[in-house]
C-alpha positions as CSV (number, residue, x, y, z in Angstrom):
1,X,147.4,54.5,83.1
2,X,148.7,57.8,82.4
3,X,148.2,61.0,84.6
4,X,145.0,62.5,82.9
5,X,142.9,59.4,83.6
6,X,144.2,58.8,87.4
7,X,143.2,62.8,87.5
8,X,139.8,61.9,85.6
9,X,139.5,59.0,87.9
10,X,140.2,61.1,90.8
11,X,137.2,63.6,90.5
12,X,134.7,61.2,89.3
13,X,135.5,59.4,92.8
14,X,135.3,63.0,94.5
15,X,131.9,63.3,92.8
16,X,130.3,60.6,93.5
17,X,131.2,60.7,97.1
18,X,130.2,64.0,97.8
19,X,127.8,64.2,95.2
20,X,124.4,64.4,97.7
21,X,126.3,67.2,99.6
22,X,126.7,69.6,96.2
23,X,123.5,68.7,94.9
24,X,121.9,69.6,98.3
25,X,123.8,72.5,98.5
26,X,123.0,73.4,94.6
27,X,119.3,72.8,95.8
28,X,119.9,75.3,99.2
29,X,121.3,77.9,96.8
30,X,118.2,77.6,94.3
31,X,115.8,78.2,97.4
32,X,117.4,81.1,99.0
33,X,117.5,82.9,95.5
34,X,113.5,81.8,95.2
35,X,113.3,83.5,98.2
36,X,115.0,86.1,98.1
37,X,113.0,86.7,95.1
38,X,109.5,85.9,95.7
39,X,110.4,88.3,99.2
40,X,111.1,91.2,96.5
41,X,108.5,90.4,94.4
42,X,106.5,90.7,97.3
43,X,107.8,94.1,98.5
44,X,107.0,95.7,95.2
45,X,103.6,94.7,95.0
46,X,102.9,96.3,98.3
47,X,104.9,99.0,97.0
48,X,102.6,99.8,94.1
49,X,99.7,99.2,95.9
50,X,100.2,101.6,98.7
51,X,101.0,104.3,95.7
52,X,97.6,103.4,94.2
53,X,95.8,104.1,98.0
54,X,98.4,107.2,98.0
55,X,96.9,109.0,94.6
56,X,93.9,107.8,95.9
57,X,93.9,109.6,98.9
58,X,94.8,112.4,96.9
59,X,92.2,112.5,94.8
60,X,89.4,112.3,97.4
61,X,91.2,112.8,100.7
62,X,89.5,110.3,103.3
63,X,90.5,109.3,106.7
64,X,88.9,105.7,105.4
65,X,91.9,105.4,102.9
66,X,94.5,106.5,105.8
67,X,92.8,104.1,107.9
68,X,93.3,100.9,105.3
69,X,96.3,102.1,105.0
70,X,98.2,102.4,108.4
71,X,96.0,98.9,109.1
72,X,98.1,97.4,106.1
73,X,100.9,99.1,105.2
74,X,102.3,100.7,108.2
75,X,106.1,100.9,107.6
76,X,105.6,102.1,103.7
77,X,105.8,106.0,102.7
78,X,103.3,106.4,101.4
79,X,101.1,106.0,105.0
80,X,103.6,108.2,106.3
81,X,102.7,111.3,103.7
82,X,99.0,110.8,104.1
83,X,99.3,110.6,107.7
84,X,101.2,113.5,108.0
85,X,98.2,115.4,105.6
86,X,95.8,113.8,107.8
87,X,97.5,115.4,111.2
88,X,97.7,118.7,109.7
89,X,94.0,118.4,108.7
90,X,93.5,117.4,112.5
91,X,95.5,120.0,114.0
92,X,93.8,123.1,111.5
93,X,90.7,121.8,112.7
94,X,91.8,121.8,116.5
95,X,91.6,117.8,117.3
96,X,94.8,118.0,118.1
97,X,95.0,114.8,119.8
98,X,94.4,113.1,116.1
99,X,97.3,115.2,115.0
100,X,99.1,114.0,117.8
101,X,98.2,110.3,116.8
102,X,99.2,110.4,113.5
103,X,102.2,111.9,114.4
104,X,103.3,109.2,117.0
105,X,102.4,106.7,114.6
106,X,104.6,108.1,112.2
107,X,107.6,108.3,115.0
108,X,107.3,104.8,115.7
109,X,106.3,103.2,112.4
110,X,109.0,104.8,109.9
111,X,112.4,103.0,109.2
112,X,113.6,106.3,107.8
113,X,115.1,109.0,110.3
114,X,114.3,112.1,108.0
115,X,110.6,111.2,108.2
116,X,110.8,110.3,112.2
117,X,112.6,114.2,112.7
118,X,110.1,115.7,110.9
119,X,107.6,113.7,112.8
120,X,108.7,114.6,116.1
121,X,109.7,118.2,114.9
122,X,105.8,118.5,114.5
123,X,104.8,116.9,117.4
124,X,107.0,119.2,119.7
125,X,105.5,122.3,117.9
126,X,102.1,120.8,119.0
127,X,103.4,120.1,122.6
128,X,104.7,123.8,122.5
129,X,102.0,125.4,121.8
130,X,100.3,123.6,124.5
131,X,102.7,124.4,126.7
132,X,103.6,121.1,127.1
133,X,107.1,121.6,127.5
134,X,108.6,119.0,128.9
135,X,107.1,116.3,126.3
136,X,108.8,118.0,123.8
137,X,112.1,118.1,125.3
138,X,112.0,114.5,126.2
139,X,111.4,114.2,121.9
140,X,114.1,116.3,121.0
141,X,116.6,115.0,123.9
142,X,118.1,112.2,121.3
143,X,118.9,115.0,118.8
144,X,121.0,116.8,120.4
145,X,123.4,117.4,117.4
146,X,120.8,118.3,115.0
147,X,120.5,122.3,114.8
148,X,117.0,122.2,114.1
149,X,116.2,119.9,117.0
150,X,118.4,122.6,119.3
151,X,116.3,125.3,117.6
152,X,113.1,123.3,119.0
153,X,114.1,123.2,122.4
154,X,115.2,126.7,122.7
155,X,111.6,127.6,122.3
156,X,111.0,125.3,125.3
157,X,113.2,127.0,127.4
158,X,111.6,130.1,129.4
159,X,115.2,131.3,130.9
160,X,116.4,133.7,128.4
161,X,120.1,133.1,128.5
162,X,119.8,129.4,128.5
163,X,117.7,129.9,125.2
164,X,120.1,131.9,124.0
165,X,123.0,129.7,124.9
166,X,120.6,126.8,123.4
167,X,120.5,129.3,119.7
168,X,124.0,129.9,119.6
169,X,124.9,126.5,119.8
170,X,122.0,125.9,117.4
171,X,123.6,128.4,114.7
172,X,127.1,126.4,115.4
173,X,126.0,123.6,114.1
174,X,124.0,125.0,111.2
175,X,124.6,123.6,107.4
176,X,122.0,125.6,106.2
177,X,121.4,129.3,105.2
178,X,117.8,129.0,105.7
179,X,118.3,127.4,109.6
180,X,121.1,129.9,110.3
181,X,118.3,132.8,109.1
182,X,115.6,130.7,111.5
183,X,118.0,130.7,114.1
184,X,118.8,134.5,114.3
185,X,115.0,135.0,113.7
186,X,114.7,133.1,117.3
187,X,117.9,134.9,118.7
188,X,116.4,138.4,117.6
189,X,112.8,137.4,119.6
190,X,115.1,136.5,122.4
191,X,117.1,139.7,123.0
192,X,113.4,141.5,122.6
């Protein structure tokens, strides 16, 4: 026998042994792609379908339709835009505890931070302007190095000198033009 066949020999031997092992793993590999898959598959179609309620809704805004979907689609986007139209509508009619709601809902339902600041941004402008204070520190409290968050609770704070040791920290932080003109806005209403 010469090299090549004791090599051919070899493998075929190594095959056969292990031969239920590679075609189960083969076989594991197939199902966690069908999976994998079939999960994205599924992830679409919920996609599109909350986008269908979404330009639903706004065609014929109905709190039906924001209903459906935070019943059904409560992590997805979508329910997080309407909701947010649907608190606003709440809070301009002065049922501010829908507004409220919604806004919670949001907080505690979205996987994306931007959407859970603006969210709690909203909610603390409520709690504000109920003089709810304290609610709306507690929100804020785990955004400490956010500028708009400091902005927030400034307007919390009644002690003018904290408020304004609160804005100047705020206008440190700043990355926007628009903030920093916010922020000496507030600082201006401050020194008044």
């Amino acid at each position: 026998m010469n090299d090549q066949t004791t090599y051919e020999l070899y493998y075929q031997a190594w095959i056969k042994q292990r031969l239920n092992k590679i075609l189960l793993g083969v076989f594991i590999a197939i199902t966690f792609g069908f999976i994998f898959e079939l999960n994205g598959y599924i992830q679409n179609k919920h996609q599109n379908q909350a986008q269908v309620l979404f330009e639903q809704y706004h065609e014929t805004a109905n709190s039906e339709t924001a209903s459906y979907l935070t019943k059904t689609y409560p992590a997805y986007i979508q329910t997080h835009l309407v909701l947010f139209l649907e608190a606003k509508n709440a809070f301009d009619s002065g049922d501010t505890e829908k507004a409220i709601e919604h806004l919670e809902f949001i907080q505690s339902n979205s996987k994306d931070t931007g959407i859970q600041k603006i969210a709690i941004y909203r909610l603390c402008y409520i709690y504000i302007e109920q003089h709810q204070n304290e609610k709306a520190r507690s929100l804020l409290a785990q955004y400490k190095d956010d500028s708009h968050a400091q902005l927030q609770l400034a307007l919390t704070e009644s002690d003018p000198k904290i408020r304004s040791d609160i804005l100047d920290n705020a206008l440190e932080m700043s990355e926007s033009r628009y903030l920093d003109n916010m922020i000496i806005t507030a600082q201006h209403d401050n020194n008044l």
